[in-house]
N, C-alpha and C positions, 0 to 999 in steps of 0.2 A: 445602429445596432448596439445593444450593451453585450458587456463585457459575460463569456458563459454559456451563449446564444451560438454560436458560429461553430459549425460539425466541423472536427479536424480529422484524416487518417493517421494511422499509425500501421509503417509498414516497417518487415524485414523480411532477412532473409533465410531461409535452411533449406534442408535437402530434400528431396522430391521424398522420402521412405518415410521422414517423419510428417512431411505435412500430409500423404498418404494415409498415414497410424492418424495425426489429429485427428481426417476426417471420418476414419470408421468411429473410432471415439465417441465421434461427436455424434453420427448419426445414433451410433446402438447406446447413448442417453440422451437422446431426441432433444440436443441442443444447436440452435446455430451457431454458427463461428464466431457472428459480432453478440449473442448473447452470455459466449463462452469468454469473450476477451473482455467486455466489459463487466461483466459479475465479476474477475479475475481484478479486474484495474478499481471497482468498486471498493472490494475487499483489502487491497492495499491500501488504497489512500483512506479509508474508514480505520485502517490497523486492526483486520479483524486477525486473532490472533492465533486462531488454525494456519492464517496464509503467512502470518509475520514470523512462525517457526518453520515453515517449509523453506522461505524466501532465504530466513536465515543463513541454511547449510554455502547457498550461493553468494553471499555477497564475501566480497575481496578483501571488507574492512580489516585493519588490525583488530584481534581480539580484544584491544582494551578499548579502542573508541566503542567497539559493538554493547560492552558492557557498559561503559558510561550511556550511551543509547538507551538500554534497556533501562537502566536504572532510571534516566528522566521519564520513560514513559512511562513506566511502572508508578512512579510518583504521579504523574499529569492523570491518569487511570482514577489512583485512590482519589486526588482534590477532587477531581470529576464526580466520583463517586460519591465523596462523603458532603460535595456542596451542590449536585445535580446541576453541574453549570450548563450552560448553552455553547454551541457550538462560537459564536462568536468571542465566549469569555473563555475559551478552553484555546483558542486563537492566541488571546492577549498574551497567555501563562505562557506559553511553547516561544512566544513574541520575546518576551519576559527572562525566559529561562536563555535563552539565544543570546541576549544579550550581557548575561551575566558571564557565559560559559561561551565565548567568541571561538577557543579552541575546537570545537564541537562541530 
């Protein structure tokens, strides 16, 4: 079997009121759960950037690693943009950038 191929779960845990609330949610915008979780997990690892300013308010970083953060993607965004790279060269740059900036 290659690597990508093999269905994982992803479980936790909350309280019975909110996964109650998910599911009216989700019924009254006629979506399922695993279509709700995975367009959600899509969006993250794509860095769509409606989800990566929600996500924001949550995360624990120090404000300054967040902003060096943003500041690389914002950069990796523009090369992206102004050389149309491919997902696999846009891999390398982040590969790249990691290794220049190990604090990170």
């Amino acid at each position: 079997m290659s690597y990508g191929n093999e269905m994982k779960k992803f479980c936790f845990e909350d309280t019975d009121k909110r996964y109650a609330d998910l599911r009216i949610r989700l019924h009254v915008d006629e979506l399922r759960q695993g279509e709700f979780f995975r367009a959600i997990i899509t969006g993250y690892i794509e860095q769509d950037e409606d989800l990566l300013k929600f996500i924001d308010k949550y995360k624990s970083q120090p404000k300054t690693r967040r902003t060096i953060l943003k500041k690389t993607y914002d950069k990796a965004k523009k090369t992206k943009s102004d050389f149309l790279l491919s997902q696999e060269e846009v891999e390398n740059i982040f590969d790249l950038i990691a290794e220049e900036n190990e604090d990170l």
